[in-house]
N, C-alpha and C positions, 0 to 999 in steps of 0.2 A: 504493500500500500504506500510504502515512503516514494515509489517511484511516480505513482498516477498522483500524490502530493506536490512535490517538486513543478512535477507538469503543471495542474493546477495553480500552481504559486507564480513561476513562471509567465503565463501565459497571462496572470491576471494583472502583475505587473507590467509585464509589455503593453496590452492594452490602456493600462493606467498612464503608462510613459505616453504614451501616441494621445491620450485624451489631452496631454499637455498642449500639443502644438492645433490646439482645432479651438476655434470660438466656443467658449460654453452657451450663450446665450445673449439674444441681441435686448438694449432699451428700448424706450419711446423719447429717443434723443438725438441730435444733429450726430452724436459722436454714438452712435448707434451698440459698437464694439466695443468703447472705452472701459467697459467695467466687465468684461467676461475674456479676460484673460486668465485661462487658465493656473498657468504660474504663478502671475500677480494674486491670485487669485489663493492660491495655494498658501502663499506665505504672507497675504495679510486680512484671510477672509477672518480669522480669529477676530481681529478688529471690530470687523460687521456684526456680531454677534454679541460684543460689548457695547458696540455704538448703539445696538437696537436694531430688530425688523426679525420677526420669524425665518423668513426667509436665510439670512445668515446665518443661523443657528445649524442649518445645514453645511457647514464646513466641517461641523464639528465629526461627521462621517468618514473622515480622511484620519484622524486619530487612532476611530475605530477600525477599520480596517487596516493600519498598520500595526494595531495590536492584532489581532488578526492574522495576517502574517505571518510574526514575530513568532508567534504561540504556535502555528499548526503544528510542529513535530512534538513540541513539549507538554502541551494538553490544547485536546482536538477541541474540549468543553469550552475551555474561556475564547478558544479560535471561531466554534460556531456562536457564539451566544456575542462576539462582538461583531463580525461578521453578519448576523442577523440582525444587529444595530444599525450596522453602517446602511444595510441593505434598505433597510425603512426609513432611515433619515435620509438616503439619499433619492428613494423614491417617492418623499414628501416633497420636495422643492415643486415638483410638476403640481402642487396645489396652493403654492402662492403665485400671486399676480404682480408683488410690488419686491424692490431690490433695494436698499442701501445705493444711490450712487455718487455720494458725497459725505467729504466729513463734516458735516453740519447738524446732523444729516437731514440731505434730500432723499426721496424717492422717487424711483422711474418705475414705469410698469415696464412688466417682462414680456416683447414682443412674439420673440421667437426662442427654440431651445435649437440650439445646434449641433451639431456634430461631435465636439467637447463631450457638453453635458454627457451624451448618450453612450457616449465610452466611456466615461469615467463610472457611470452608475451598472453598465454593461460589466465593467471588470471587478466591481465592487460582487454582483449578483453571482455573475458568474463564479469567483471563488466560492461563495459561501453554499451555494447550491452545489459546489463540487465535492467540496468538504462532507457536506451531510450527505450527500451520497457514497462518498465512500465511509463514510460511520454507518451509513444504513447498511451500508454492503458487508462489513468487518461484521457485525452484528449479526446477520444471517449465516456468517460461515460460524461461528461461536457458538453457534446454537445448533 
């Protein structure tokens, strides 16, 4: 099983990496792109979350899946159970309308989700569905 793990692990990072260089999501602004930089995005969404707006509070998803990560070989438990954190926090975001896009803060609403977003919560799912599948799977041969 440590082998279809790795894979797994692998795979969900690559796609994490590649959600880096793609728009996450457009405003309803001249500067349309300014605030869904992935990267930028990465390392100062904590901010938004302090600043205020639901919406932000969904960075907080990226913590959890890198404990997630960290964890899978050393306990599969805290790897699914954060994993399925990340997985819900990151599939909340598709139910807010408004973003942080200022430090004052202003809000923009959220025009469009791009290409980004959809990777990033793709490689989030994807680990954590792979994870419990191979627990469901370890599970039936033990028994």
């Amino acid at each position: 099983m440590k082998k279809q793990k790795k894979i797994i692990l692998i795979a969900s990072i690559v796609i994490f990496i590649v959600s880096l260089t793609q728009p996450a999501f457009y405003i309803d602004r001249t500067d349309y792109d300014a605030w869904s930089n992935p990267i930028g995005i990465i390392f100062i969404g904590w901010l938004g979350a302090i600043i205020g707006g639901g919406s932000a509070l969904t960075w907080f998803a990226n913590p959890l899946i890198l404990i997630s990560w960290l964890f899978v070989i050393k306990s599969e438990k805290i790897a699914i159970v954060s994993g399925v954190l990340a997985s819900i926090i990151s599939f909340a975001f598709l139910f807010f309308d408004k973003i942080v896009s200022s430090e004052a803060p202003t809000y923009s609403l959220i025009t469009e989700y791009k290409l980004g977003y959809w990777l990033w919560m793709i490689s989030i799912c994807l680990f954590t569905l792979g994870i419990i599948i191979i627990r469901i799977i370890k599970n039936q041969k033990e028994k």
